[in-house]
C-alpha positions in Angstrom: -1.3 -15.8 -23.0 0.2 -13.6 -20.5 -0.9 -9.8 -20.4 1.9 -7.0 -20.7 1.6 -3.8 -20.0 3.9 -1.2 -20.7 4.6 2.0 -19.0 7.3 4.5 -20.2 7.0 7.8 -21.2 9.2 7.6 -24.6 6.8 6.8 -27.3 9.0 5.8 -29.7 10.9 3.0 -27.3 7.6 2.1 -26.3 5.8 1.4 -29.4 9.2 -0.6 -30.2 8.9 -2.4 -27.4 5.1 -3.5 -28.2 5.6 -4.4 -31.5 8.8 -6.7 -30.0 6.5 -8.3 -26.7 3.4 -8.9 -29.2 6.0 -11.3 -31.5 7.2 -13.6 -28.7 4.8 -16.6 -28.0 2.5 -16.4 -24.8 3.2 -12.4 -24.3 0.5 -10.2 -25.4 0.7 -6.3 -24.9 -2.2 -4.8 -22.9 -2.1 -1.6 -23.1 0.5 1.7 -23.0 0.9 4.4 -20.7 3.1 7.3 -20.7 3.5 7.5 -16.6 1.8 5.9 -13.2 -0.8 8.2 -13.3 -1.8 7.1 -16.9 -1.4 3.5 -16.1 -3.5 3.5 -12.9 -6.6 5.5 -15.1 -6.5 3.0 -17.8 -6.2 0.2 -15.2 -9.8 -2.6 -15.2 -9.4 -4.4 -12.3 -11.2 -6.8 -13.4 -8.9 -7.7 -16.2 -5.4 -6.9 -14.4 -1.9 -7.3 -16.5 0.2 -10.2 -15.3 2.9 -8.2 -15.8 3.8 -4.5 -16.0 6.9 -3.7 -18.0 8.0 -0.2 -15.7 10.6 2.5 -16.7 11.7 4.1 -13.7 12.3 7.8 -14.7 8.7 9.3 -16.1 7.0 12.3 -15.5 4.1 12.8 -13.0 4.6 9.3 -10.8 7.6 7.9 -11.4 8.3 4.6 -11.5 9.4 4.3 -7.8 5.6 5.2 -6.7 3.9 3.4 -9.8 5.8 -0.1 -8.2 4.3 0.9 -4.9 1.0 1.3 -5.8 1.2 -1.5 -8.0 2.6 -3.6 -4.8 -0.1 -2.0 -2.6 -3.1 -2.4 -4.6 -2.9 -5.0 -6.7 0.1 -7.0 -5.3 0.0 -10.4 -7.7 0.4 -8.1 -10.6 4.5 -8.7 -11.2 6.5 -5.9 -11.9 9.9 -6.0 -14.2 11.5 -2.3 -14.4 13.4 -1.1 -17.0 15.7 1.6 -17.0 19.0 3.5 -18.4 19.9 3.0 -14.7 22.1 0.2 -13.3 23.2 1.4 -9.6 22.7 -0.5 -6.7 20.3 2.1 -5.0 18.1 2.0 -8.0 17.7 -1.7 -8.0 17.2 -1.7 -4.0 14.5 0.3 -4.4 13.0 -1.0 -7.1 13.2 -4.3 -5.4 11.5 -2.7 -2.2 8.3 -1.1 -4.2 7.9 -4.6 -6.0 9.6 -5.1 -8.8 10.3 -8.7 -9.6 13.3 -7.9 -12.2 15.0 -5.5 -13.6 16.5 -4.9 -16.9 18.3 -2.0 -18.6 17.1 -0.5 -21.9 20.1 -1.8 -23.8 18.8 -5.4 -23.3 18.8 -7.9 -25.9 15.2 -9.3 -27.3 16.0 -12.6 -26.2 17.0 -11.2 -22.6 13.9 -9.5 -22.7 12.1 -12.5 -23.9 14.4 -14.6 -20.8 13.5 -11.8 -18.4 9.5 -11.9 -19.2 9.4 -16.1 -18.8 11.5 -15.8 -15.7 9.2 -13.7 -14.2 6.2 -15.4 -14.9 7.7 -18.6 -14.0 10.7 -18.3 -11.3 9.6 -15.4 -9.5 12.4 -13.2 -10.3 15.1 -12.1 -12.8 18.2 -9.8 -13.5 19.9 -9.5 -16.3 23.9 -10.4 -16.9 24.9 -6.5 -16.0 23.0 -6.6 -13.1 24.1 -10.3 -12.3 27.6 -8.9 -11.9 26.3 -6.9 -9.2 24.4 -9.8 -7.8 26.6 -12.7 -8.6 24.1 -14.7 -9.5 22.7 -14.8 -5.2 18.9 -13.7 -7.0 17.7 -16.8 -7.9 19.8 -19.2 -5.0 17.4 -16.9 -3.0 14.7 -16.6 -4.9 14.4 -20.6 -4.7 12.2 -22.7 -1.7 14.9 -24.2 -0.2 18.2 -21.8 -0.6 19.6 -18.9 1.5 20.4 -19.3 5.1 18.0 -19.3 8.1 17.5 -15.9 9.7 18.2 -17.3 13.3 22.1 -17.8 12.5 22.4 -13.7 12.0 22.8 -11.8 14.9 20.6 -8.2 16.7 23.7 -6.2 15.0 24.0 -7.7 11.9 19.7 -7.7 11.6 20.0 -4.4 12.6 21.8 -3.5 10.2 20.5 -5.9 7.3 17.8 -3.4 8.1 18.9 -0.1 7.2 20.8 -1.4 4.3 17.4 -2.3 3.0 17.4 1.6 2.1 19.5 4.4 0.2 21.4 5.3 3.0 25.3 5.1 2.6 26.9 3.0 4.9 28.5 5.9 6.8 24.6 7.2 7.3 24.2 3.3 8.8 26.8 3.9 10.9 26.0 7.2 12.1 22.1 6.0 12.8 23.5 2.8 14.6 25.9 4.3 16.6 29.0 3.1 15.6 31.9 3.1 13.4 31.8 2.9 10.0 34.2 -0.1 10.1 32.2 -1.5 12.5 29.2 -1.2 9.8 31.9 -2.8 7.3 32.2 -5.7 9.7 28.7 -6.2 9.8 28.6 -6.3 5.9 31.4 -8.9 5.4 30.1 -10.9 8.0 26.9 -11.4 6.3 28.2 -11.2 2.9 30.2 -14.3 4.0 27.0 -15.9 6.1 24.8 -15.6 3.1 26.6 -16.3 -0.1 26.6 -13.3 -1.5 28.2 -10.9 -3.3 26.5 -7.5 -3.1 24.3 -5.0 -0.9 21.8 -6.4 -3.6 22.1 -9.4 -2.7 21.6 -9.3 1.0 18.5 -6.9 0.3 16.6 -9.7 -1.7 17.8 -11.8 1.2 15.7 -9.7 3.6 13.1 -9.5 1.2 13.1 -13.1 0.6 13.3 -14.2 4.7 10.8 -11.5 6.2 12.9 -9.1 7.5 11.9 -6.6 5.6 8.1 -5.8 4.6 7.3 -5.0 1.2 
């Protein structure tokens, strides 16, 4: 029986969410907590969650700085966010402090049920609307023996993998590595091509995945 945790500061949607997680075989809920702050006091290390289920905008500590605690404290606990938000610099970030998936509140109870098991069992998972923006490069990357070797990708293009592991805009990139912005564009497409993959998303979990950035 895995152990869920839920943290969102809309009561109602939470206690919805509960009632949902505690129907589905092998998922049990936990506890509740309206924000990180309330999470982290109600927190027994010696009885950790195997997964916490994170909304992203909440009062006090977001969901941002609940991921990296989470991460930096007690980092085999598995993170899935959930959110209204679908943007690319949300996901990148979430993906940075921790999170394992992400799913948006309008998610179906099967996808949430999908999302849960994939955690738990692949490592990772994104829903369909968030799959567009991935293109489906998460779990090629996600698996042992996928994704190309870091050696093939050149200073530049490392360089630059770098920054766009952050919520800089691709003009700021340019600006902070000294060159154009379609020089920056260059360096995108080239890896886009190199890797497989479809999105900025997509090369960040590729960075994530290969080292070259720390979480």
């Amino acid at each position: 029986m895995y152990k869920v945790v839920l943290v969102d500061d809309h009561p109602l949607l939470r206690n919805g969410l509960a009632t949902l997680i505690d129907s589905y075989d092998n998922f049990k809920v936990q506890f509740e907590a309206d924000n990180g702050k309330e999470f982290i006091s109600q927190l027994d290390a010696d009885n950790l969650p195997d997964i916490v289920l994170l909304d992203i905008t909440m009062p006090e500590m977001d969901g941002y700085a609940t991921a990296k605690w989470i991460r930096e404290h007690h980092p085999k606990v598995k993170i899935l966010a959930l959110s209204m938000m679908d943007d690319e610099y949300a996901i990148i970030r979430m993906l940075k402090n921790g999170a394992r998936g992400y799913v948006v509140k309008n998610t179906k109870p099967k996808e949430l049920l999908q999302a849960l098991k994939d955690v738990m069992e692949k490592g990772f998972y994104f829903n369909e609307q968030i799959n567009s923006k991935i293109a489906d490069s998460v779990y090629r990357l996600s698996s042992s023996d996928a994704g190309s070797s870091p050696h093939s990708i050149t200073d530049k293009e490392t360089e630059f993998l770098i920054h766009a592991c952050s919520d800089k805009t691709y003009k700021e990139i340019a600006s902070e590595m000294c060159v154009s912005p379609r020089t920056v564009d260059s360096y995108r497409d080239s890896l886009l091509e190199k890797l497989d993959v479809k999105s900025r998303v997509g090369l960040v979990i590729f960075a994530i995945k290969n080292g070259i950035v720390k979480l």
